[in-house]
C-alpha positions as CSV (number, residue, x, y, z in Angstrom):
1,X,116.3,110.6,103.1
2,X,114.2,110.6,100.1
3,X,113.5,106.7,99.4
4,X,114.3,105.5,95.8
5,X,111.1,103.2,95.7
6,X,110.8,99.8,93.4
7,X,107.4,98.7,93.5
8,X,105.8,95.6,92.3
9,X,102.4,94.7,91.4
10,X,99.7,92.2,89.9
11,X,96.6,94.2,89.2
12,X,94.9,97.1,89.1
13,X,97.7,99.6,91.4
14,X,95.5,100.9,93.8
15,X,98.7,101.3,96.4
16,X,100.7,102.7,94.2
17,X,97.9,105.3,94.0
18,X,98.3,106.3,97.2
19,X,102.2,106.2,97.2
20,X,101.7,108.7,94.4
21,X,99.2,110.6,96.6
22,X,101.2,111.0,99.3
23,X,104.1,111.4,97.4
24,X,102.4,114.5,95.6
25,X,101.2,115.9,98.6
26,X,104.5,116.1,99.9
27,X,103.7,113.8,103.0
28,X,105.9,110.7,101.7
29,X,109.9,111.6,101.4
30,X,110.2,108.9,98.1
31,X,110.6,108.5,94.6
32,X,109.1,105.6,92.6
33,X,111.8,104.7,90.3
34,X,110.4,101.7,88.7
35,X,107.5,99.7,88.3
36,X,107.4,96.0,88.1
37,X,104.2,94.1,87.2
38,X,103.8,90.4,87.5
39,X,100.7,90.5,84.3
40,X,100.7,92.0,81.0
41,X,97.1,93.8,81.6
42,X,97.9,94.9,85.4
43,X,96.6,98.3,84.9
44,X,99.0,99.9,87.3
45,X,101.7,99.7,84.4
46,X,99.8,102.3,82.5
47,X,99.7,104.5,86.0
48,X,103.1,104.2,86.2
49,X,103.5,104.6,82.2
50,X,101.4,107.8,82.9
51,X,103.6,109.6,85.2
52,X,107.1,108.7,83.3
53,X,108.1,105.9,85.5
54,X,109.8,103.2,84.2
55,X,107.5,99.9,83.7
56,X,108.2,96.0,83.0
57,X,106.0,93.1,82.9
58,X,107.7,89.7,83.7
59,X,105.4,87.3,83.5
60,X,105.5,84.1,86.2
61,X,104.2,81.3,83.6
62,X,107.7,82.0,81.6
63,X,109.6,81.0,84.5
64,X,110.4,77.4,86.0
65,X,110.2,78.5,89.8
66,X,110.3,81.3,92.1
67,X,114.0,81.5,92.2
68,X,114.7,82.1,88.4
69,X,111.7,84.3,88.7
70,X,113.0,86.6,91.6
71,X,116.2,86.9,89.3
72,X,114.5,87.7,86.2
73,X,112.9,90.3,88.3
74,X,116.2,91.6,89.9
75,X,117.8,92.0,86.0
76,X,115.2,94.6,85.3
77,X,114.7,96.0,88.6
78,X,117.9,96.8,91.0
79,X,119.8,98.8,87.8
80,X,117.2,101.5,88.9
81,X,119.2,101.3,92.1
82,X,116.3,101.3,94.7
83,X,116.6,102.1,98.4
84,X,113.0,99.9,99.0
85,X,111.6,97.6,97.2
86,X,107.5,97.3,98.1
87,X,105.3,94.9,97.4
88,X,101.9,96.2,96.6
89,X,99.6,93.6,96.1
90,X,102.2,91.4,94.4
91,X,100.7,87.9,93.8
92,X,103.3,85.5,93.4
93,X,106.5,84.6,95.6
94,X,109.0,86.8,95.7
95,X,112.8,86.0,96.8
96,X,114.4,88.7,98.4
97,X,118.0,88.9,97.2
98,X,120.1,89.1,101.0
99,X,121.4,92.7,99.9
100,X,117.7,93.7,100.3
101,X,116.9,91.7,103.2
102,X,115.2,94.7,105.8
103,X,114.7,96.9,102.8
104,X,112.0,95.1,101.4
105,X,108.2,95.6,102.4
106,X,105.0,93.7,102.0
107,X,101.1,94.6,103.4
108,X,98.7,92.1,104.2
109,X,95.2,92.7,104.7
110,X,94.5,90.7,107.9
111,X,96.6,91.3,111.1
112,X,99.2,88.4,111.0
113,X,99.8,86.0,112.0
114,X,96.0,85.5,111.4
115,X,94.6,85.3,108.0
116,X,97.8,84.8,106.1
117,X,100.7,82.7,104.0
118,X,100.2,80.9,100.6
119,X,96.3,81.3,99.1
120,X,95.7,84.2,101.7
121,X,95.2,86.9,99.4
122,X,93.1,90.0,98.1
123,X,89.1,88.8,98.9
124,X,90.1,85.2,100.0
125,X,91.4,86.6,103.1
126,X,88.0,89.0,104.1
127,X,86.3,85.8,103.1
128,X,87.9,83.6,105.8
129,X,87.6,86.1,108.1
130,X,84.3,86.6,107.9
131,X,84.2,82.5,107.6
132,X,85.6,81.9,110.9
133,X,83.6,85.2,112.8
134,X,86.3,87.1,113.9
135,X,85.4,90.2,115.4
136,X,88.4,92.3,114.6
137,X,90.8,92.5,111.1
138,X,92.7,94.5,110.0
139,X,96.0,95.1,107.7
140,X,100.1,94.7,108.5
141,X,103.2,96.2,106.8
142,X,106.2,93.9,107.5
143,X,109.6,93.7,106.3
144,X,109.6,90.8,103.5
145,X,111.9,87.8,103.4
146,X,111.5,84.7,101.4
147,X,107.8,83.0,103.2
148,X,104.5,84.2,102.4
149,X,103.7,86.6,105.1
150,X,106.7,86.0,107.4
151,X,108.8,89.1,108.0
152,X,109.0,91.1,111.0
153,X,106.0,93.4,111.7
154,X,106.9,96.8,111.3
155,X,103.1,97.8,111.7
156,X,99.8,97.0,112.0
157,X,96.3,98.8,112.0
158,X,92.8,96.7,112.7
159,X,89.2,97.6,111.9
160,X,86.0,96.0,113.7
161,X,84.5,93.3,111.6
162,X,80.6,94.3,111.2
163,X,77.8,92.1,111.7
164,X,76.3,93.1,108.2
165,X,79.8,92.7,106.3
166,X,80.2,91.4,103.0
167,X,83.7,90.8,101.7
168,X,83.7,93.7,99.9
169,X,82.8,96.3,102.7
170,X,85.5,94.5,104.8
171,X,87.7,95.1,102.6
172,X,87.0,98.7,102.0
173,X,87.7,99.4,105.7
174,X,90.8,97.6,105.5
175,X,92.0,99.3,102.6
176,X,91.6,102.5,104.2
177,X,93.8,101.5,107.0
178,X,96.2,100.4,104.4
179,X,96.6,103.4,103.0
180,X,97.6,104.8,106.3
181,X,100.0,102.0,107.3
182,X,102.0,101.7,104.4
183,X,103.1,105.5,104.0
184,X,103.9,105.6,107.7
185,X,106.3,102.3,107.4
186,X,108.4,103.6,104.3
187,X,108.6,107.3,106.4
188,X,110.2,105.4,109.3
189,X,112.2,103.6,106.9
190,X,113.0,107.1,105.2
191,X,113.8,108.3,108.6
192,X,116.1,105.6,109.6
193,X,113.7,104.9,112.9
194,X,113.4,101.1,112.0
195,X,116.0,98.5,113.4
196,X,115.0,94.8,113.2
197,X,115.7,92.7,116.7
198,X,114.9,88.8,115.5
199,X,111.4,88.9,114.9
200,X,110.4,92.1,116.3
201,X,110.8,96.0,115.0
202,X,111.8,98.7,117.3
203,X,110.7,102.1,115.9
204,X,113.6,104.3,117.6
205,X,112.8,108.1,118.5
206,X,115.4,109.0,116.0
207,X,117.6,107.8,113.3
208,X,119.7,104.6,113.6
């Protein structure tokens, strides 16, 4: 199954990157379809600009809540028809319409249920990390539904937190794990390995 892919994004589209990375190097079965960018200046809308993907700003402040925002986003998103829609470091709330309930994906750069839900994001979460002294972090793909950081875990991949780390270099080792973790969750997905038991994810031997 090659996965028709929407992705959205706040910022500078360092995961769509790598989707494009792996697509290219023919080690991701998918197809970004369309981009979806919550900011007018989020430089992965010129990535996706750059490669012929379609690619849409629609801006939270225009909208009175997360549900009229999640719909605006729907209107110029599911025409394209996607198999997956991923979240790629996508800062607002997000409402999963239920026909994409288990075909929706988010990462997290801490290993949840640590480090996570509303105002856990990009450095804030390597900062309370490092904050609290936890020896271990980390990042987790999950399946998204309609809390911050709630879905079922589909995978997760952890890094040693260093005695000398700064927020930054935390977050570079994370990031690297990231960029494993991700492709390896939308390949199961591709493959049809993934079935979703209550809250966990059983990763079957073959397709489902």
């Amino acid at each position: 199954m090659n996965v028709k892919m929407a992705v959205l994004l706040s910022g500078s589209g360092r995961t769509l990157d790598n989707f494009h990375r792996e697509i290219d190097e023919g080690k991701l079965p998918a197809e970004v379809v369309v981009v979806v960018a919550s900011r007018p200046d989020a430089l992965g809308l010129e990535k996706a600009r750059s490669r012929g993907t379609p690619a849409f700003c629609v801006t939270r402040r225009d909208y009175i809540d997360a549900a009229s925002y999640s719909e605006a986003i729907d209107k110029v998103m599911l025409p394209f028809k996607p198999d997956l829609i991923a979240l790629a470091g996508f800062m607002h709330m997000y409402r999963v319409p239920d026909a994409y309930l288990g075909k929706a994906m988010n990462i997290h750069p801490a290993l949840i249920p640590a480090f996570c839900g509303k105002g856990y994001y990009g450095h804030h979460v390597h900062e309370a990390v490092l904050a609290y002294g936890a020896k271990v972090s980390g990042c987790t793909v999950h399946f998204a539904d309609n809390r911050y950081d709630n879905g079922p875990i589909i995978i997760q991949r952890s890094v040693p937190v260093l005695e000398a780390d700064t927020p930054d270099t935390l977050a570079a080792r994370v990031f690297e794990q990231e960029c494993i973790a991700y492709p390896e969750a939308i390949r199961l997905f591709a493959q049809r390995r993934l079935r979703i038991r209550g809250r966990r994810v059983i990763v079957t031997q073959a397709a489902t």
